[in-house]
C-alpha atoms as a printed R data frame, in Angstrom:
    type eleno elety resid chain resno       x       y       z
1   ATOM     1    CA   UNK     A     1 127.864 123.904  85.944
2   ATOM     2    CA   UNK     A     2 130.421 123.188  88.247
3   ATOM     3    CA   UNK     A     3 129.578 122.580  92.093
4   ATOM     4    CA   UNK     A     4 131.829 122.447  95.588
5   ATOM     5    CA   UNK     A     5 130.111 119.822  97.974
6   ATOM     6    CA   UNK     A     6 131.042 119.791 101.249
7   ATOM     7    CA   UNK     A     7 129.873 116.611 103.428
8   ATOM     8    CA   UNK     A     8 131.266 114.909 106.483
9   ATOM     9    CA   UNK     A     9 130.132 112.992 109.760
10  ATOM    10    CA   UNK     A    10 127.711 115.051 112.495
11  ATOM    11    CA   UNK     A    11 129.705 117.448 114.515
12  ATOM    12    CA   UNK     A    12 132.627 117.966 111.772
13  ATOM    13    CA   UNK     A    13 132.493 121.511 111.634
14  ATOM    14    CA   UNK     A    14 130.673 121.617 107.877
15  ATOM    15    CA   UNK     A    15 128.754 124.544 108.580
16  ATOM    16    CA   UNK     A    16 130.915 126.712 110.017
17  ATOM    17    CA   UNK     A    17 133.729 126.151 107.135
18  ATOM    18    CA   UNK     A    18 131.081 126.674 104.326
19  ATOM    19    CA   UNK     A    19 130.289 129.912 105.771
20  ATOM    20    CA   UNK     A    20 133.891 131.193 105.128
21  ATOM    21    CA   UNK     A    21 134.516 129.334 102.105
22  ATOM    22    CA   UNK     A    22 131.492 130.911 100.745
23  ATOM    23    CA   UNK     A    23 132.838 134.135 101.792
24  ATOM    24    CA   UNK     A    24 136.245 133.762 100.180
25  ATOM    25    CA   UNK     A    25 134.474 132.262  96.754
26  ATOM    26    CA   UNK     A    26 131.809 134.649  96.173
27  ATOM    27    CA   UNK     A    27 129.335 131.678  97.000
28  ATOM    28    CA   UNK     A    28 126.120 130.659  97.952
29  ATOM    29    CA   UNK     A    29 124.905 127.752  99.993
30  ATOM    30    CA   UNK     A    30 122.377 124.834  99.227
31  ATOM    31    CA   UNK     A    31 121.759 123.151 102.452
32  ATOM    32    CA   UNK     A    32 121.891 119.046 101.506
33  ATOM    33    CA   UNK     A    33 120.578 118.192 105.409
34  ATOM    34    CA   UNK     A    34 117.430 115.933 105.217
35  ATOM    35    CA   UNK     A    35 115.950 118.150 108.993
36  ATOM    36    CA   UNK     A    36 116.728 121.923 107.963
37  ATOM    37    CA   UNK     A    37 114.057 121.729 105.646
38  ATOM    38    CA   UNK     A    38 111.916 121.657 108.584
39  ATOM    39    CA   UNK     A    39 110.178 125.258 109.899
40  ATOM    40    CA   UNK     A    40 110.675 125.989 113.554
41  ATOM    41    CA   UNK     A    41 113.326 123.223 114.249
42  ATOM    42    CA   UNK     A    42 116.244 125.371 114.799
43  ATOM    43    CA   UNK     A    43 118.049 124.696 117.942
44  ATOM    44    CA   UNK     A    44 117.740 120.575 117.189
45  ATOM    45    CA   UNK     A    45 118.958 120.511 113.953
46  ATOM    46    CA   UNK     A    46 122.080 122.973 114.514
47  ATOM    47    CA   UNK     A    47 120.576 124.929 112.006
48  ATOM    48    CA   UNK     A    48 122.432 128.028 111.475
49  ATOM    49    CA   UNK     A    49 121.154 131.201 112.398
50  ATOM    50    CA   UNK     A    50 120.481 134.589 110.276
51  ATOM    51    CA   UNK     A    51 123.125 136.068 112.438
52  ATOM    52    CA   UNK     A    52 125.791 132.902 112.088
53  ATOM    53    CA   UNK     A    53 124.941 133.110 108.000
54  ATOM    54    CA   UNK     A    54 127.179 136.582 107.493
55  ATOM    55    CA   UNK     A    55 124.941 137.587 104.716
56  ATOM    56    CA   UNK     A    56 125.450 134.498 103.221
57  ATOM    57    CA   UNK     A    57 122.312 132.951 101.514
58  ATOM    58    CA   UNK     A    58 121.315 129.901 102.424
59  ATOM    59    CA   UNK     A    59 119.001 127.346 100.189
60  ATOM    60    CA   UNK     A    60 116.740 124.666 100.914
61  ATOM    61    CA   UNK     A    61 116.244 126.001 104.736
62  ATOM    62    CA   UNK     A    62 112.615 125.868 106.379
63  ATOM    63    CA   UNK     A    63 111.188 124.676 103.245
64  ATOM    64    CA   UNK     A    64 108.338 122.883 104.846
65  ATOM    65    CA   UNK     A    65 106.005 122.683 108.029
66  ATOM    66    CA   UNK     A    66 106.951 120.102 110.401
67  ATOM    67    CA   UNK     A    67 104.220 118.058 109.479
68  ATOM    68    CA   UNK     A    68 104.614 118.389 105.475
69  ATOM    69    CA   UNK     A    69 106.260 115.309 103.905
70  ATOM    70    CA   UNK     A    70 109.721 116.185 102.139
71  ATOM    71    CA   UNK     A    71 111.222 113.519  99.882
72  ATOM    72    CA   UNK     A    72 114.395 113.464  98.143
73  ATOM    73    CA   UNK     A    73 112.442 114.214  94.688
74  ATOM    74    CA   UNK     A    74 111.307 117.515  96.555
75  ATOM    75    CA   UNK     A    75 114.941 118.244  97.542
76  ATOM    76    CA   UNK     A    76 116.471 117.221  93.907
77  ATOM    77    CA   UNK     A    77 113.663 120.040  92.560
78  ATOM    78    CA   UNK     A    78 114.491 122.867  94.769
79  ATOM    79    CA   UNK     A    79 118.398 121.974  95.101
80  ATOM    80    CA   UNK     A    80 117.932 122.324  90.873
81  ATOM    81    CA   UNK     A    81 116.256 125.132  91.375
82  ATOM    82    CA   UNK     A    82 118.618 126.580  93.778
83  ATOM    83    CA   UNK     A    83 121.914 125.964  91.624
84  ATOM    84    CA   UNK     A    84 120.392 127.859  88.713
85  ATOM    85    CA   UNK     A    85 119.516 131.147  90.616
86  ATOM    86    CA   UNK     A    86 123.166 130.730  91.918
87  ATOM    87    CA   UNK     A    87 124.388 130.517  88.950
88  ATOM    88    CA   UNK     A    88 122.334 133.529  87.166
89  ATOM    89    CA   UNK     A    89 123.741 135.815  90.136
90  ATOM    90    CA   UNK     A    90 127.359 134.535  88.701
91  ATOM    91    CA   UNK     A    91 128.106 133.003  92.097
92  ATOM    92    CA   UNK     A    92 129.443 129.545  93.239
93  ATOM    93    CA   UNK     A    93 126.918 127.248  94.426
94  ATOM    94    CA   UNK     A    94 128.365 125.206  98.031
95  ATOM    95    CA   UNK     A    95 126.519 121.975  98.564
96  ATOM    96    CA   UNK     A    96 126.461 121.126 102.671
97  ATOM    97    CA   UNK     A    97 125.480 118.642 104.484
98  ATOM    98    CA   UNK     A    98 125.465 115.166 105.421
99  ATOM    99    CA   UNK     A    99 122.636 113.464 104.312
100 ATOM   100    CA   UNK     A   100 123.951 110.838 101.920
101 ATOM   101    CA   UNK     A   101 120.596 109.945  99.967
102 ATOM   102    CA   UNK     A   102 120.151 114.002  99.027
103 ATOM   103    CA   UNK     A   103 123.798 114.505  97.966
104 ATOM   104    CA   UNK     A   104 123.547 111.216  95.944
105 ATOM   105    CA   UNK     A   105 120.431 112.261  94.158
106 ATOM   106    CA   UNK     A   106 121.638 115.221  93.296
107 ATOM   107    CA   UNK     A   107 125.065 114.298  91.912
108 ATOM   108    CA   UNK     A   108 123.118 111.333  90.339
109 ATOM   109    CA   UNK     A   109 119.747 111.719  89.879
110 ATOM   110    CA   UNK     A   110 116.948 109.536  91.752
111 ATOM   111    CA   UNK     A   111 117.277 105.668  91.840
112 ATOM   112    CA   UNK     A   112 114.905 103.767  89.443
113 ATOM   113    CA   UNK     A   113 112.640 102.416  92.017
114 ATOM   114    CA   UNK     A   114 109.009 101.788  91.324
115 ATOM   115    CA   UNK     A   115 106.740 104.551  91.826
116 ATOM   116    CA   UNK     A   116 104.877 104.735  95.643
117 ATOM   117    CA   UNK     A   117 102.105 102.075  95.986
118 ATOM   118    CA   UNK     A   118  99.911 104.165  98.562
119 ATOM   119    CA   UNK     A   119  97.661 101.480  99.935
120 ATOM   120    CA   UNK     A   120 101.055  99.222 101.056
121 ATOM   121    CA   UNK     A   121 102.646 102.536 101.952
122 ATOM   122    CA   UNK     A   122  99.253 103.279 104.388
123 ATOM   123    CA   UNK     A   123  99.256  99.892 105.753
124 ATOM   124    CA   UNK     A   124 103.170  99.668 106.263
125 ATOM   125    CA   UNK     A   125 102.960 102.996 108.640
126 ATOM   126    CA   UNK     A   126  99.932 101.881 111.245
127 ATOM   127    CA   UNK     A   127 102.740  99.207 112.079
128 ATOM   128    CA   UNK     A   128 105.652  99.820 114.509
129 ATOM   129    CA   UNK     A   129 108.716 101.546 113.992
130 ATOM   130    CA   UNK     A   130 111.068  98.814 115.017
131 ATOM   131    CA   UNK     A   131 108.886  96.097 113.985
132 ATOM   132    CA   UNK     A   132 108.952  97.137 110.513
133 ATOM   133    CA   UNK     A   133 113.163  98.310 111.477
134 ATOM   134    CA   UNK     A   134 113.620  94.327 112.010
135 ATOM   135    CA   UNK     A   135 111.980  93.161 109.212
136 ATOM   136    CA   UNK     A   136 113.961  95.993 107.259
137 ATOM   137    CA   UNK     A   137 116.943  93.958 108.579
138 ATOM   138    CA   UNK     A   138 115.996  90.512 107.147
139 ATOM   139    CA   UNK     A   139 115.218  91.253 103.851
140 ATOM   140    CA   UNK     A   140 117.869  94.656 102.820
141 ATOM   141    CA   UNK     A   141 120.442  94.572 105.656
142 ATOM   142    CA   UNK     A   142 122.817  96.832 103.685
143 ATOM   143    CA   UNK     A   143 120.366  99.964 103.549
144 ATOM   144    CA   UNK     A   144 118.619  99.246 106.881
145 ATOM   145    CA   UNK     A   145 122.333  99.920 108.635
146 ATOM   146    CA   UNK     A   146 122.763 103.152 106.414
147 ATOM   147    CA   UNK     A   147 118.957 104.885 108.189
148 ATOM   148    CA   UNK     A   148 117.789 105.364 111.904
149 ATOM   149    CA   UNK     A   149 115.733 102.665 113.076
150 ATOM   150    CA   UNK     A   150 113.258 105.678 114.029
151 ATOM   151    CA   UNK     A   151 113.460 107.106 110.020
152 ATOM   152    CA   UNK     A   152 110.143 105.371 109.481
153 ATOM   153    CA   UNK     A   153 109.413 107.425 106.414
154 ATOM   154    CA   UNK     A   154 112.381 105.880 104.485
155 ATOM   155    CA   UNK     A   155 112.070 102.050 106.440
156 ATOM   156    CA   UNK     A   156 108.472 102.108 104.597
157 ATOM   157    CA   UNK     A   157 109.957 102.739 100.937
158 ATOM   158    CA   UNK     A   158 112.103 100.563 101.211
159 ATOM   159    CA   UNK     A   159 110.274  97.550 102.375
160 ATOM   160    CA   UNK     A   160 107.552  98.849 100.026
161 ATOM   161    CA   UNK     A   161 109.825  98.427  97.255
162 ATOM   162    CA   UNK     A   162 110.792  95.156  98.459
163 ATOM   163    CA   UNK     A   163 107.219  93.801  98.702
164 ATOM   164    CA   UNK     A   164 106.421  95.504  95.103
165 ATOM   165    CA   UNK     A   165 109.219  93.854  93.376
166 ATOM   166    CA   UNK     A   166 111.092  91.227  95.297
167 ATOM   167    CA   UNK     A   167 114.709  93.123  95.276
168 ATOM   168    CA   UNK     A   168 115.765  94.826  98.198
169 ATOM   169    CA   UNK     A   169 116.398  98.814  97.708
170 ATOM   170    CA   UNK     A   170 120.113  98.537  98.575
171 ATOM   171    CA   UNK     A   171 119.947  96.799  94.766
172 ATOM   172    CA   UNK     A   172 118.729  99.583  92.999
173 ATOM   173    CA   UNK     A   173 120.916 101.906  95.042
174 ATOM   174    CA   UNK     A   174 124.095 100.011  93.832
175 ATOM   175    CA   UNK     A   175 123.108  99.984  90.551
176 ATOM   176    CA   UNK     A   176 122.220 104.018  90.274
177 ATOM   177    CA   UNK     A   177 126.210 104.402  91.553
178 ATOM   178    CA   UNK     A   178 127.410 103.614  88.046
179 ATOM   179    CA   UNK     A   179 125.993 106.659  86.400
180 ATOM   180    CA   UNK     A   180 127.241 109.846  85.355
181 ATOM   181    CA   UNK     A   181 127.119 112.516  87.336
182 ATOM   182    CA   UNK     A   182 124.777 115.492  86.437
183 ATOM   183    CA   UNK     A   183 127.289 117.911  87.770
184 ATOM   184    CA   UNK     A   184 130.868 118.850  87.455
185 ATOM   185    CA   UNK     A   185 131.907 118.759  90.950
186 ATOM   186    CA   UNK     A   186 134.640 119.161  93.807
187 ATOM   187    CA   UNK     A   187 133.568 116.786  96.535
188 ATOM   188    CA   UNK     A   188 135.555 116.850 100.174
189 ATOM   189    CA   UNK     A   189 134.571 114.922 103.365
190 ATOM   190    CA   UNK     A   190 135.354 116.388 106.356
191 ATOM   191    CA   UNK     A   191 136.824 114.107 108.788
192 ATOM   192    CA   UNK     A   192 137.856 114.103 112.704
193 ATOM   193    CA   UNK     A   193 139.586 111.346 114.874
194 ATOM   194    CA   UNK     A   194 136.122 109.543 116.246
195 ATOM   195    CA   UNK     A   195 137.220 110.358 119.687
196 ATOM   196    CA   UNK     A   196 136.782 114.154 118.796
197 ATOM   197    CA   UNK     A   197 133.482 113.602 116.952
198 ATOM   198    CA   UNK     A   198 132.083 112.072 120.253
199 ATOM   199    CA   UNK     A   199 133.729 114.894 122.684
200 ATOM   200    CA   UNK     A   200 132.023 117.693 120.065
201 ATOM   201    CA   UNK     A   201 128.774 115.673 120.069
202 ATOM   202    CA   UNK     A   202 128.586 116.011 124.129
203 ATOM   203    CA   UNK     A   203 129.556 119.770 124.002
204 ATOM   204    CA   UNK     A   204 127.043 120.450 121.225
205 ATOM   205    CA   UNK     A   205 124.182 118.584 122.505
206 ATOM   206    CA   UNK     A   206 124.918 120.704 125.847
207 ATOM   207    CA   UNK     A   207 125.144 123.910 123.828
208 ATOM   208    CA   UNK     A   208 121.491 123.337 122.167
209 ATOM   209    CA   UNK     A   209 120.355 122.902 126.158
210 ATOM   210    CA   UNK     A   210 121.497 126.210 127.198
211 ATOM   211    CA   UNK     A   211 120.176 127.716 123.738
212 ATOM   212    CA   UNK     A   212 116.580 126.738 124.727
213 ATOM   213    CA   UNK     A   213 116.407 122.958 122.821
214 ATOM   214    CA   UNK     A   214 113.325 121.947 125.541
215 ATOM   215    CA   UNK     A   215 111.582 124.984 124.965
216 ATOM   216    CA   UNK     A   216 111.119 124.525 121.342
217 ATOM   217    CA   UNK     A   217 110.224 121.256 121.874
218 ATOM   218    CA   UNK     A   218 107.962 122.520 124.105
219 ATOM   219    CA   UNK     A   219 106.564 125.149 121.349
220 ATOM   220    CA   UNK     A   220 106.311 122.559 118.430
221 ATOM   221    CA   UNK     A   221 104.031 120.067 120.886
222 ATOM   222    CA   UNK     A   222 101.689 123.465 121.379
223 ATOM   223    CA   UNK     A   223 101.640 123.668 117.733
224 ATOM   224    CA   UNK     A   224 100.410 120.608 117.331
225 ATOM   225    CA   UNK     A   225 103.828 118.859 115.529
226 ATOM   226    CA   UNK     A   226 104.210 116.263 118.251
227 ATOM   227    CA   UNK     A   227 102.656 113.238 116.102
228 ATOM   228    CA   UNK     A   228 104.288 114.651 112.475
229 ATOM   229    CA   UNK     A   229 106.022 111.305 110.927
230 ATOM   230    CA   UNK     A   230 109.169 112.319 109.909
231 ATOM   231    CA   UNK     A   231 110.349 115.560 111.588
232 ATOM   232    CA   UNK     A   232 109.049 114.747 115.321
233 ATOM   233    CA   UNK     A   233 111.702 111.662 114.612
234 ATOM   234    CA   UNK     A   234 115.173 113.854 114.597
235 ATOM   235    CA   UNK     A   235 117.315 113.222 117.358
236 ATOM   236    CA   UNK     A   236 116.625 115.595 119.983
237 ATOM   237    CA   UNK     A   237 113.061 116.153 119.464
238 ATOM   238    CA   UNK     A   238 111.752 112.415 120.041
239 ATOM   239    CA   UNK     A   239 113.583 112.185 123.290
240 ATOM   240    CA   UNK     A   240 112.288 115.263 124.966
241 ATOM   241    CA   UNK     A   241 108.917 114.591 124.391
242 ATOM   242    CA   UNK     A   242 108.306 111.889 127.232
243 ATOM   243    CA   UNK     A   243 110.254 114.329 129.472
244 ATOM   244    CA   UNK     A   244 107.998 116.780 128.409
245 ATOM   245    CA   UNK     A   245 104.961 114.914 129.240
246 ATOM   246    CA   UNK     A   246 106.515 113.993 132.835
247 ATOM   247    CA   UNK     A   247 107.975 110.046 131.825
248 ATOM   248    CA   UNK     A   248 111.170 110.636 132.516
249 ATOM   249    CA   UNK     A   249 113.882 113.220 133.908
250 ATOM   250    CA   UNK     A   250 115.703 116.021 131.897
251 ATOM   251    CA   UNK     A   251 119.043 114.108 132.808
252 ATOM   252    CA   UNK     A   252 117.698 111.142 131.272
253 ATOM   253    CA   UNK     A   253 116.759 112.801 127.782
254 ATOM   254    CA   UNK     A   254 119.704 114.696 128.012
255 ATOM   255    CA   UNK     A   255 121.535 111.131 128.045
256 ATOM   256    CA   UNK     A   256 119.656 109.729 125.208
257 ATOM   257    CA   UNK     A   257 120.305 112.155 122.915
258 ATOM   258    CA   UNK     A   258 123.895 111.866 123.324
259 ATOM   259    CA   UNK     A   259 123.815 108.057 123.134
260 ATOM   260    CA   UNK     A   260 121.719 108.406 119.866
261 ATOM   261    CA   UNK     A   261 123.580 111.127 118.460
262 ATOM   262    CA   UNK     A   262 126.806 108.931 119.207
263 ATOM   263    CA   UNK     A   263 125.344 106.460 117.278
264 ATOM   264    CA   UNK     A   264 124.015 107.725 114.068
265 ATOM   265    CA   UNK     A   265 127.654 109.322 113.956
266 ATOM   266    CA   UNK     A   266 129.148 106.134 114.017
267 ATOM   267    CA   UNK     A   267 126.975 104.736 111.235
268 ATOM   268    CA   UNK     A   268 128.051 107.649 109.457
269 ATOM   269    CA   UNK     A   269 131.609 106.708 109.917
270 ATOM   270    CA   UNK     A   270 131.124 103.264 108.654
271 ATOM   271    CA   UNK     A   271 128.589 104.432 105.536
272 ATOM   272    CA   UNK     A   272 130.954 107.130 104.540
273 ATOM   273    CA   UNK     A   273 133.743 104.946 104.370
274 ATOM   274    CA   UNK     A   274 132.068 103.152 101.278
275 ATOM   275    CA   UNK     A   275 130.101 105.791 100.005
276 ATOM   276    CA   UNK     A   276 132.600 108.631  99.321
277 ATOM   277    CA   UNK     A   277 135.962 106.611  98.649
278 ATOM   278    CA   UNK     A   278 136.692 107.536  95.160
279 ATOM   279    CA   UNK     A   279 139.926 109.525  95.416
280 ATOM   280    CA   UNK     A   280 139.330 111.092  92.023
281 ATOM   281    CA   UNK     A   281 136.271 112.804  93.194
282 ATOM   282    CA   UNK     A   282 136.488 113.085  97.110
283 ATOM   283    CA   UNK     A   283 139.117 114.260  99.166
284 ATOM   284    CA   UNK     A   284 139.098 113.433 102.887
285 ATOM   285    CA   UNK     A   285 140.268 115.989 104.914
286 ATOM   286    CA   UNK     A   286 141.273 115.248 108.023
287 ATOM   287    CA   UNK     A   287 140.071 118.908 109.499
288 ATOM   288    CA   UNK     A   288 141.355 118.584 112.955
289 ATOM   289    CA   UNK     A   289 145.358 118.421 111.501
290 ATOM   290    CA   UNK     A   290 145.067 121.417 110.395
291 ATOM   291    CA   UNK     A   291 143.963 125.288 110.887
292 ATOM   292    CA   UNK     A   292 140.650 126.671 109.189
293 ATOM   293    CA   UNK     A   293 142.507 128.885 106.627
294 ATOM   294    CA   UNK     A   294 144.659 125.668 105.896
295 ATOM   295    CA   UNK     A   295 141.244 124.118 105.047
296 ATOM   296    CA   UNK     A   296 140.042 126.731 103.366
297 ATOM   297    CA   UNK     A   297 143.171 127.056 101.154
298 ATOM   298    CA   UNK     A   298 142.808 123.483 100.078
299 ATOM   299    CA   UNK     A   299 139.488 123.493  98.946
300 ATOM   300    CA   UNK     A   300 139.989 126.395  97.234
301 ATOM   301    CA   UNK     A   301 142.982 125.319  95.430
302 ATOM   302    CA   UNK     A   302 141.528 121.872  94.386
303 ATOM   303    CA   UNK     A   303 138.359 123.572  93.120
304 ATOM   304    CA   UNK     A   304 140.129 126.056  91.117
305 ATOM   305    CA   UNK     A   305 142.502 123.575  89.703
């Protein structure tokens, strides 16, 4: 089975171009963003709409309820599952998105890390975010400046596998990189000068404003999301919510989310360098030097070659 995977930096353009390129190569699309899964989070997560899809069908999309866990041994399952039906149909399966630890598990398989220890894993969470973020920083610096200090869900594992075995989970990580892949695959990164990716970020975050962003904050509090772990932690749903509940102004949030969006982009940038640098199996492609169908044509061309 032979896959295209299309990743990149927030704000590249991925899903755009994978709507095209799965209109040109008869394909289908398995989301490999760690926040689509979530129901109801649509304006936040620049999820794509039914109307932006084209008919194109899209995988691994409001899988779960904001409050339902979703680990990356949920999203290897379904993103098996996914690539079969593809396949049956006789279509090409497009991998997009840029969450690093879903792409990697896929390609790879999951890390051999110990299995959960629930009472550490209870105790770790009635502690602070950034408390535990810190601590995160002592012991596995290399992993703790690849995740949000907000991504509590995957600050516990980690320090949970720490504490359970003494070696930090960057180790086991670095040592999963050296096996071979379960899929034949095309891989490109989609790139843009870092001055662009912050410009697209502030006309973007704008954009989800004017779509209604505050209002389905506003709907997912009613439903009673506003405490969920993992989900209620995506930029541009945890910085609303104390606007929400009168703490600070609209132009404040507003700010925040750019200045967090800014920043998880530029921790992209630096992760990305080191995680997708074999020239064998990822291209970079530099998106703004050239036009769509120029894009397009080079996937295309690589894939087919």
């Amino acid at each position: 089975m032979k896959l295209i995977v299309i990743t990149g930096i927030t704000a590249t353009g991925k899903t755009d171009l994978s709507i095209e390129l799965a209109k040109k190569l008869n394909g289908e699309i398995v989301s490999a963003d760690s926040m689509m899964v979530y129901k109801y989070m649509d304006i936040g997560t620049a999820k794509p709409s039914l109307e932006e899809r084209q008919g194109i069908e899209h995988y691994l999309i409001d899988v779960v309820e904001p409050s339902e866990s979703f680990s990356v041994k949920d999203f290897l399952k379904k993103a098996d599952e996914s690539i079969k039906k593809i396949y049956s149909k006789g279509k090409t399966p497009i991998i997009v998105g840029g969450t690093w630890l879903y792409i990697q598990a896929l390609l790879y398989g999951l890390a051999d890390a110990p299995e959960t220890d629930w009472d550490l894993r209870e105790k770790l969470y009635k502690e602070d975010s950034y408390k535990l973020y810190r601590k995160l920083l002592e012991v596995d610096k290399d992993y703790a400046e690849k995740i949000h200090p907000n991504d509590k869900k995957r600050i516990v594992r980690a320090l949970e596998v720490y504490i359970t075995t003494g070696k930090p989970f960057s180790s086991f990580l670095k040592e999963h990189s050296f096996r071979k892949s379960r899929y034949s695959f095309t891989g490109f990164v989609l790139n843009r000068p870092k001055e662009e990716i912050m410009e697209r970020i502030e006309k973007r975050v704008e954009r989800m404003f004017e779509k209604g962003l505050v209002e389905e904050v506003k709907k997912l509090i009613e439903m009673g999301f506003e405490n969920a772990i993992t989900s209620m932690q995506a930029i541009g749903y945890k910085e609303l919510i104390p606007y929400i509940k009168g703490e600070i102004s609209i132009e404040e949030a507003k700010e925040k989310i750019i200045k967090n969006t800014k920043s998880f982009a530029k921790r992209q940038i630096r992760s990305f360098r080191s995680k997708f640098k074999d020239e064998n199996k990822w291209e970079w492609l530099n998106v703004s030097n050239y036009t769509k169908e120029e894009v397009l044509d080079k996937i295309i061309k690589k894939y087919e070659k």
